[in-house]
C-alpha positions as CSV (number, residue, x, y, z in Angstrom):
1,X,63.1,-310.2,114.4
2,X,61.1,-310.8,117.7
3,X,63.5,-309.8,120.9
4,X,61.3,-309.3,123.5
5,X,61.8,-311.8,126.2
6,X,59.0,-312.0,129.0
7,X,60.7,-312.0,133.0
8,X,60.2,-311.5,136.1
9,X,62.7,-310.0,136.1
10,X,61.7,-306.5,136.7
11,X,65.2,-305.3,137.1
12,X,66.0,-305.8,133.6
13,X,67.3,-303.2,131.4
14,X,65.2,-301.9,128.6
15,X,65.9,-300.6,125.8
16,X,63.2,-299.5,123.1
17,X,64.5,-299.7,119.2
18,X,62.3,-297.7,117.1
19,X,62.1,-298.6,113.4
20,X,60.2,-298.2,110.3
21,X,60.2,-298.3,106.2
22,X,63.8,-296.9,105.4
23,X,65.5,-297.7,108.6
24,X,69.4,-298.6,107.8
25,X,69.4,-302.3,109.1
26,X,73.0,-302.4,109.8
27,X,72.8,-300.2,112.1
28,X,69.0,-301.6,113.5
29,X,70.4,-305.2,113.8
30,X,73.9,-304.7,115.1
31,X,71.9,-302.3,117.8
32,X,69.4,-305.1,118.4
33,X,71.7,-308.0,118.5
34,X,74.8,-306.7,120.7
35,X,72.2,-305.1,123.6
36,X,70.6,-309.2,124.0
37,X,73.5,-310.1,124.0
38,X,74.4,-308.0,126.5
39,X,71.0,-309.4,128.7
40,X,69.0,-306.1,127.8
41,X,65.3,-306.6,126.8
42,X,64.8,-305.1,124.0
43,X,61.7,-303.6,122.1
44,X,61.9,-303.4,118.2
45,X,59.2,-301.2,118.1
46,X,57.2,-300.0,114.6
47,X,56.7,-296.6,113.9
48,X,54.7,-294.9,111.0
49,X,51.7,-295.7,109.2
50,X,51.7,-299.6,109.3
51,X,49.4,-302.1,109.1
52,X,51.4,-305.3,109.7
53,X,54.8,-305.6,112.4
54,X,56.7,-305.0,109.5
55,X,59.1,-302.7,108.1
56,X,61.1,-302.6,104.9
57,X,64.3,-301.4,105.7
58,X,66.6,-299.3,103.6
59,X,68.2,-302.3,101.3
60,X,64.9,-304.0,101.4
61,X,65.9,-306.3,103.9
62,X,62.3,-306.6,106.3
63,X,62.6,-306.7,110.0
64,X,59.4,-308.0,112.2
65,X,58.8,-305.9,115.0
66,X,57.7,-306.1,118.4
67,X,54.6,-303.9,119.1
68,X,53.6,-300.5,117.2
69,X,55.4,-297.4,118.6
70,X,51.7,-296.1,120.6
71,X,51.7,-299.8,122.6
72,X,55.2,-298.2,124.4
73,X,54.0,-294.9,125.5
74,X,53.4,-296.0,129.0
75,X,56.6,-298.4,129.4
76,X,59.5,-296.7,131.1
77,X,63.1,-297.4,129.1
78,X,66.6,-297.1,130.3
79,X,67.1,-296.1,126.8
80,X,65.6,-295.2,123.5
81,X,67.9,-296.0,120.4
82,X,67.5,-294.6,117.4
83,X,69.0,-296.6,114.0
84,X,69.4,-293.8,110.8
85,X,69.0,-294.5,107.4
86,X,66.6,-292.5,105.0
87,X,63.4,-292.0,104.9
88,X,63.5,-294.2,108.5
89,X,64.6,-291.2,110.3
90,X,62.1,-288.6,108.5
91,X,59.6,-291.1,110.0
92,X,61.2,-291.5,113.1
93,X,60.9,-287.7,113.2
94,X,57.5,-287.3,112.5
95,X,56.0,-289.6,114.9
96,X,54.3,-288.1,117.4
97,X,54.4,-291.4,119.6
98,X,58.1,-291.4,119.5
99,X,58.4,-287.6,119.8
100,X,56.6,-288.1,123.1
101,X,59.0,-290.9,124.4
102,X,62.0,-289.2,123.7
103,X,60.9,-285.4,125.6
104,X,59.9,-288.0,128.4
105,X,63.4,-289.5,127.9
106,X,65.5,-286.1,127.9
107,X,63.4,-284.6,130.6
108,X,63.8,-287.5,133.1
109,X,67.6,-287.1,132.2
110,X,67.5,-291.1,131.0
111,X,69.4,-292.4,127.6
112,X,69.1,-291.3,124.4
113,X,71.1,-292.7,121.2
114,X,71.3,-291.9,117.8
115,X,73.5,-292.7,115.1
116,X,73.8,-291.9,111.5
117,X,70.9,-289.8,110.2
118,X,68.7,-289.5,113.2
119,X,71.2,-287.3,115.5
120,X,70.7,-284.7,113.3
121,X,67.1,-285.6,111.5
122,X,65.5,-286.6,114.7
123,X,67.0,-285.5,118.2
124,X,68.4,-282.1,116.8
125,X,64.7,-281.2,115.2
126,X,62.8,-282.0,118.3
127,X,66.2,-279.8,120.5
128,X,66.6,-283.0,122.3
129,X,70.8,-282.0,121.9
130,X,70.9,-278.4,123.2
131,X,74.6,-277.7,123.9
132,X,75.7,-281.0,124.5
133,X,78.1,-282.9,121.3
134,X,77.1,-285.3,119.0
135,X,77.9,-286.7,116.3
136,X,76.5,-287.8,112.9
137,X,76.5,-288.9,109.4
138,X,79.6,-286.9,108.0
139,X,77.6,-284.8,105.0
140,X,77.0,-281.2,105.0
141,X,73.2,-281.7,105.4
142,X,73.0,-283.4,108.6
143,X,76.2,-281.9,110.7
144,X,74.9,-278.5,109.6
145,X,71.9,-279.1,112.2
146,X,73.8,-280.0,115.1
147,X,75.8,-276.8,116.3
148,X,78.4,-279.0,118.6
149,X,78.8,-281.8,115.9
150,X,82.0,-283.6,116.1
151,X,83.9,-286.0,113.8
152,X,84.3,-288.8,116.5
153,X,82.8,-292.4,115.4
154,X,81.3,-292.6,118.7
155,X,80.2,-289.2,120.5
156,X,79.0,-289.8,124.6
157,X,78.1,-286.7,126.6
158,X,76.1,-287.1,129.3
159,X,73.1,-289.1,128.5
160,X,73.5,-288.4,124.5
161,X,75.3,-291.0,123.1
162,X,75.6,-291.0,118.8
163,X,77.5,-292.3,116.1
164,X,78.2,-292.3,112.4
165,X,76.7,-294.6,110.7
166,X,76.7,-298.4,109.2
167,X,80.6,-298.6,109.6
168,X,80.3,-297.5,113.4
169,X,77.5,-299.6,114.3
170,X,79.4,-302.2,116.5
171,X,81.5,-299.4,118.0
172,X,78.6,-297.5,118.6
173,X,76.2,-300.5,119.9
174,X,79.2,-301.7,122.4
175,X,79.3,-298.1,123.4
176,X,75.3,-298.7,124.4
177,X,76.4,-301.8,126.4
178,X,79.1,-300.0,128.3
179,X,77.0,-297.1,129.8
180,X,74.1,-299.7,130.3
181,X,76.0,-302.6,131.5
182,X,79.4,-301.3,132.4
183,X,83.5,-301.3,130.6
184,X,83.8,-305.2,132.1
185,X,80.7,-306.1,130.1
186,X,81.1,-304.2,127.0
187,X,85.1,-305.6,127.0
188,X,83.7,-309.0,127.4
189,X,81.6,-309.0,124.4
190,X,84.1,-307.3,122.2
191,X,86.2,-310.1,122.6
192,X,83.3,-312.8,122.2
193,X,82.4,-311.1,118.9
194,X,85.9,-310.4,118.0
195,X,85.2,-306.6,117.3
């Protein structure tokens, strides 16, 4: 699932979608799909120990990636969005690539979304939340780790923007076009894919 688009457009917004074996593709896909259709460019990005562009998602459905995580450590993003699922966000977690991106991310005060596993798993384990709300997949072991965890489907503050899980994902990725695009946009595209 190549989405990279080459322009000259160096005003474009990018967003960078890391993914790897165990990534929930739900949430991956419906990220993906609603930010190009929005106009972003967006980088499906492979993380963990791969050899091949590939990742086996969660159901087993396989997703072709862009570039490998380490090819995005120079690129600046507008935003970094991470899709859950398990183990995709324990490897999400543990790459120091993506660890890097997203302290880069929270320190230069840019966008950072997570939904389903990796609020908690990934931004909360690397204190990328600190005293802002978020929320999460709704089990014990994942709100436990964020101290302001809420039970809205869609959680924005700030520059933090997270969500549930597979059910939210459309909310959550028209949520991603709003802050990025603005309300006209995101309303637009509601009603052109009848969410």
């Amino acid at each position: 699932m190549s989405t990279s688009k080459s322009s000259g457009d160096v005003s474009k917004i990018k967003v960078l979608v890391p993914i790897s074996n165990g990534t929930e593709e739900i949430e991956a896909v419906t990220i993906i799909d609603t930010l190009v259709r929005a106009g972003a460019e967006v980088t499906t990005a492979i993380v963990g120990e791969h050899t091949s562009l590939t990742a086996t998602c969660s159901r087993g459905v396989k997703i072709v990636g862009d570039k490998f995580i380490e090819d995005c450590i120079h690129e600046n993003w507008n935003m970094i969005a991470c899709p859950g699922g398990m183990p995709g966000a324990t490897h999400l977690r543990d790459s120091k690539a993506l660890t890097s991106l997203l302290q880069s991310q929270y320190a230069a005060n840019k966008y950072i979304a997570a939904i389903c596993a990796s609020p908690a798993v990934v931004l909360s384990h690397h204190n990328l939340i600190k005293g802002r709300k978020a929320t999460c997949y709704p089990v014990p072991k994942f709100t436990a780790m964020i101290p302001s965890c809420s039970n809205s489907a869609v959680e924005i503050d700030g520059t933090l923007i997270t969500s549930q899980g597979p059910g939210t994902s459309l909310m959550f990725a028209l949520s991603l076009v709003e802050v990025l695009f603005g309300k006209e946009k995101a309303e637009a595209l509601h009603k052109e894919m009848i969410a």
